[in-house]
C-alpha positions in Angstrom: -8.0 79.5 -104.5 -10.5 78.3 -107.3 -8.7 80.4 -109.8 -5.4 78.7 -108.4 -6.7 75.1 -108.7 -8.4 75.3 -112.0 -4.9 76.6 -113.8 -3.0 74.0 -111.6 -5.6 71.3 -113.0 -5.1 73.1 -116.7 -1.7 72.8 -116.2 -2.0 68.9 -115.7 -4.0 68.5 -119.3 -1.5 66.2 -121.2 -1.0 64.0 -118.0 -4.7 63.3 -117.5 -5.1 62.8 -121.5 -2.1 60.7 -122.1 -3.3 58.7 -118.6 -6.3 57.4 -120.2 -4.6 56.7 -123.2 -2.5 54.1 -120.8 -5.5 53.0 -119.2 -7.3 52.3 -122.5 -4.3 50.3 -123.9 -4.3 48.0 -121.4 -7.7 47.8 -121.4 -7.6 47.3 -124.9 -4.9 44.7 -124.8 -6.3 42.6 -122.8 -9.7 42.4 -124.7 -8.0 39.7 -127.0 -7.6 37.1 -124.0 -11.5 37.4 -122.3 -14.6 37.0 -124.3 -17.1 39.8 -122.0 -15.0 43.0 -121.9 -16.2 44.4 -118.5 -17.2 48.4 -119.8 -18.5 49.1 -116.1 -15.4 48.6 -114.4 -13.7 50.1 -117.4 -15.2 53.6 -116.3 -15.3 53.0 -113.0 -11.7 52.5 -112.9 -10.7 55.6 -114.9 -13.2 57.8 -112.7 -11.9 56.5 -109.2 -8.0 57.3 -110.5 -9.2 61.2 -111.9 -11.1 61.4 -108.3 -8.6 60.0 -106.3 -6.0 62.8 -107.9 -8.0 65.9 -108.3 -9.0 64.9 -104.4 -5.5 65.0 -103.5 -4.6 67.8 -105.1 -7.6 69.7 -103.7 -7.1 68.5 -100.0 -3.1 69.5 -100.3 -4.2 72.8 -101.5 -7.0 73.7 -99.1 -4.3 72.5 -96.2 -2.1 75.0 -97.9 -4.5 77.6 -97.8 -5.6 76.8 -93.9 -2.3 76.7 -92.8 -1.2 80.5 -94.8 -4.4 82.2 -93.2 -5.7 82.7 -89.4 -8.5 81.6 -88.2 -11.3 84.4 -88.2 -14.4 85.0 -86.9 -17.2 84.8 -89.1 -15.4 82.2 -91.7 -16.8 78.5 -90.7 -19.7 79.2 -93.6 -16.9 80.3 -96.2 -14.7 77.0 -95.2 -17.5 74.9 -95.3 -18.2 75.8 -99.4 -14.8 75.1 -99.9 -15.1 71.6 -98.3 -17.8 70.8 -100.5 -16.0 69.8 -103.9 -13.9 67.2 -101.5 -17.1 65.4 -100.6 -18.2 65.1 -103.7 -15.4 63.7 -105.2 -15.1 61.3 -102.1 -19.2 60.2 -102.8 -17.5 59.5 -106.3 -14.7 57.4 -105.2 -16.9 55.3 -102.9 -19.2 54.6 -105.8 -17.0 53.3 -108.3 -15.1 51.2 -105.4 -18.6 50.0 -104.8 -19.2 48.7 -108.5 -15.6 47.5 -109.1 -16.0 45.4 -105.2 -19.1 44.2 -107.0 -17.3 43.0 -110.2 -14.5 41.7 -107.7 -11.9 43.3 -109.1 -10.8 45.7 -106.7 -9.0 42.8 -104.7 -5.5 41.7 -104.8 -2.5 43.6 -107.0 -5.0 45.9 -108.0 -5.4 47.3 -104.3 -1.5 48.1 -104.8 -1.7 49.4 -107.9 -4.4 52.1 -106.8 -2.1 52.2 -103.6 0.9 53.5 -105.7 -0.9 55.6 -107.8 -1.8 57.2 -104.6 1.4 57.8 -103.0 2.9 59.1 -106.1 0.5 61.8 -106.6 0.8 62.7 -102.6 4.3 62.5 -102.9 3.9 65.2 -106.4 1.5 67.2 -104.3 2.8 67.4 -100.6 3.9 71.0 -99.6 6.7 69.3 -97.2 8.8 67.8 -99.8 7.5 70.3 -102.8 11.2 70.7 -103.8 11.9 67.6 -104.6 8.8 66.8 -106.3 8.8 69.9 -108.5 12.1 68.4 -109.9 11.2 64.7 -110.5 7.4 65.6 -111.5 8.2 64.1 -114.9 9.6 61.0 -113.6 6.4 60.7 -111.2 3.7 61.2 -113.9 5.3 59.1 -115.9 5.1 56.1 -113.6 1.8 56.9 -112.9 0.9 56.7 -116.6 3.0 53.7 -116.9 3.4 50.8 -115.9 0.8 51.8 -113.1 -2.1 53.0 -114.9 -1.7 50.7 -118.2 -1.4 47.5 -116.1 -4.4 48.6 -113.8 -6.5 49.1 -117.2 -5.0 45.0 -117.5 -5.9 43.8 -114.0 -9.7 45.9 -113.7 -10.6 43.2 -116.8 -9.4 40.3 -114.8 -6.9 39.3 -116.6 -3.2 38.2 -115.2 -0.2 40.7 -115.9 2.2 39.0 -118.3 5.9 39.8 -119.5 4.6 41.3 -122.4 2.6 44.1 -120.5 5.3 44.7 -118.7 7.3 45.8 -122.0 5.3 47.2 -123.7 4.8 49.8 -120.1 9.1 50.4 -121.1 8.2 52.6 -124.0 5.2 54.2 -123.4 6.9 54.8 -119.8 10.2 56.6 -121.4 8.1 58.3 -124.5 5.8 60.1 -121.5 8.7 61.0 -119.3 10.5 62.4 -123.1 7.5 64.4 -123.4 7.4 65.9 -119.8 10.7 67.1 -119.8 10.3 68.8 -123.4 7.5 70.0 -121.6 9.2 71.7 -119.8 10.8 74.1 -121.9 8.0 76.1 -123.0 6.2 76.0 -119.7 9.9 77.9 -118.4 9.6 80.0 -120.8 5.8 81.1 -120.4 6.3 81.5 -116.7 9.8 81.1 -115.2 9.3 83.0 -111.9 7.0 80.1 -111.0 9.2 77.4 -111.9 12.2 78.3 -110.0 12.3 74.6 -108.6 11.8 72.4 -111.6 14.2 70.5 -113.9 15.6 73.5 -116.2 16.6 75.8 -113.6 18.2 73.2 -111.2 20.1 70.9 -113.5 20.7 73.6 -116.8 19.3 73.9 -119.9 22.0 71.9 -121.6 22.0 68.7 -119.0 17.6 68.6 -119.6 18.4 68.4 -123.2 20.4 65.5 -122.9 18.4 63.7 -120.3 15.9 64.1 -123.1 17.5 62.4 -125.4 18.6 59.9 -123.7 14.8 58.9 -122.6 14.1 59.2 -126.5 16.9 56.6 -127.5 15.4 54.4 -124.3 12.1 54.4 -125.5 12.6 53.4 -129.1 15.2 50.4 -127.7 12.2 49.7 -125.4 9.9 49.8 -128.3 12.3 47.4 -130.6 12.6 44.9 -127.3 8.5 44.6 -127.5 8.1 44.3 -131.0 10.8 41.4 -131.2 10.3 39.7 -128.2 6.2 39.8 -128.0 6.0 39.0 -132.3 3.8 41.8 -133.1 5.8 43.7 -135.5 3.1 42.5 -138.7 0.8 44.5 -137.0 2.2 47.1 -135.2 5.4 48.0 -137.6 3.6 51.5 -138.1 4.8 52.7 -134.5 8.2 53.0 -136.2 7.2 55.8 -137.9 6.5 57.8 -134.1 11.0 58.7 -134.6 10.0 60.8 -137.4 8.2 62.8 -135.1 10.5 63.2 -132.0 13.6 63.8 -134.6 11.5 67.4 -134.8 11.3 67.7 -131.5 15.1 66.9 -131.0 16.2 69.3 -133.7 14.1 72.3 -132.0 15.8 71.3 -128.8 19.1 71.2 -130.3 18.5 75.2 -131.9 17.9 76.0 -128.2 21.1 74.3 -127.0 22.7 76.1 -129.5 21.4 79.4 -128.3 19.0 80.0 -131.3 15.3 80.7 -130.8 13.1 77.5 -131.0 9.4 77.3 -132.1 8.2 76.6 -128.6 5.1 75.7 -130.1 6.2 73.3 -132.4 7.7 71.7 -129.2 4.8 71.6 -127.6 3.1 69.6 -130.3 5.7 67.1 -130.8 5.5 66.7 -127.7 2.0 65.7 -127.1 2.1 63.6 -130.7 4.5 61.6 -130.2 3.1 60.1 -127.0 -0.8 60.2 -128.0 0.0 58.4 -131.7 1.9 55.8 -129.6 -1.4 55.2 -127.9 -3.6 55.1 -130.7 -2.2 53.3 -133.2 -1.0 51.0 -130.8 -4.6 50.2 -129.8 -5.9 51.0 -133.4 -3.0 48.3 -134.8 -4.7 45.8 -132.1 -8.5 46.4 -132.8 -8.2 45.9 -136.6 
């Protein structure tokens, strides 16, 4: 079960990176509008959400694993170790709600932000409706990354969510669920006798290529509506230059539609730079 966890928590590396990347941003964007940016509840809030998921994951798969195997004789002290982690992790959610109550912060819209965050991952990790979360785990991590996690980085500083936050959650929001689903192509490839329930499989290779770009042309419209409407584009014109970026990842999808071999590799990286130089020279662009 260890070895099971630790490559299901492997598998979730760009999620957890690219969901403090949100995090920071809004923490980062609302620095301009409060003099004392508040570091404590900073970490505590990115701790409790990384505690709060790796808890649920860990609970779902030790109720897997309980319900798949009899109880024996002689097991309680082998059940009890793997219990253990879950403790911990639950010591470490009660101490960070303890500093962010103590801050007064974790009041109000933020309870319903960590409230959503929370469904969303059960409803990604519950063995009842695995099916159907298998195919829209793109869409879910997404919306956990944004607008949920970038405007609880917003709210944890005390500051009120404004129209701007909430467009400049559009791109980052279509740019992460872009790079999920190109994602998925090399992941199908590696392993596709474990992904028999995911996007590729279920809706063709052809469909997931245009759902892709779709979500590319949506998160550069997005991305045009923010910089217009919000006047930043002085300082943050550079995040045009992300396109250049996702055109390669657009082409190698188009080689594969075409029935040519793509760089899955290359894929792969485009995939993760796309999204990750959105976040940092958005919040680069802001700090200087």
């Amino acid at each position: 079960m260890k070895t099971f966890f630790v490559k299901d928590i492997k598998d979730d590396g760009f999620f957890f990176i690219v969901a403090f990347g949100s995090y920071l941003t809004g923490s980062f964007l609302s620095k301009a509008a409060v003099k004392n940016w508040d570091f404590v509840a900073f970490i505590a809030g990115i701790i409790l959400f990384y505690a709060m998921h790796i808890a649920q994951r860990y609970s779902q798969m030790l109720g897997n694993k309980n319900r798949s195997r009899p109880y024996r004789k002689g097991e309680s002290s082998h059940k009890a170790q793997h219990y253990f982690p879950l403790m911990v992790l639950l010591a470490i959610i009660l101490t960070c709600s303890y500093f962010l109550l103590q801050r007064q912060v974790l009041i109000g819209i933020n309870l319903i932000w960590i409230g959503l965050i929370f469904l969303l991952t059960f409803i990604q990790t519950n063995n009842q409706i695995i099916h159907i979360s298998e195919l829209i785990d793109w869409l879910i991590k997404s919306l956990i990354i944004s607008p949920l996690l970038l405007v609880f980085g917003v709210s944890l500083q005390a500051v009120p969510i404004s129209s701007e936050h909430y467009l400049l959650a559009m791109p980052l929001f279509f740019l992460s669920a872009a790079s999920f689903v190109a994602l998925e192509f090399p992941m199908y490839a590696k392993r596709p006798e474990e992904r028999k329930s995911t996007l590729i499989p279920k809706t063709g290779i052809h469909q997931t290529i245009n759902l892709h770009n779709i979500l590319i042309l949506l998160s550069y419209l997005s991305l045009g509506a923010y910089l217009y409407f919000s006047g930043s584009f002085h300082y943050q014109w550079t995040l045009l230059l992300i396109p250049l970026i996702s055109l390669v990842e657009m082409y190698q999808l188009h080689r594969l539609s075409l029935g040519m071999k793509p760089n899955y590799r290359l894929i792969k990286a485009t995939a993760y730079l796309q999204t990750l130089s959105f976040i940092y020279l958005f919040v680069f662009n802001t700090l200087i």
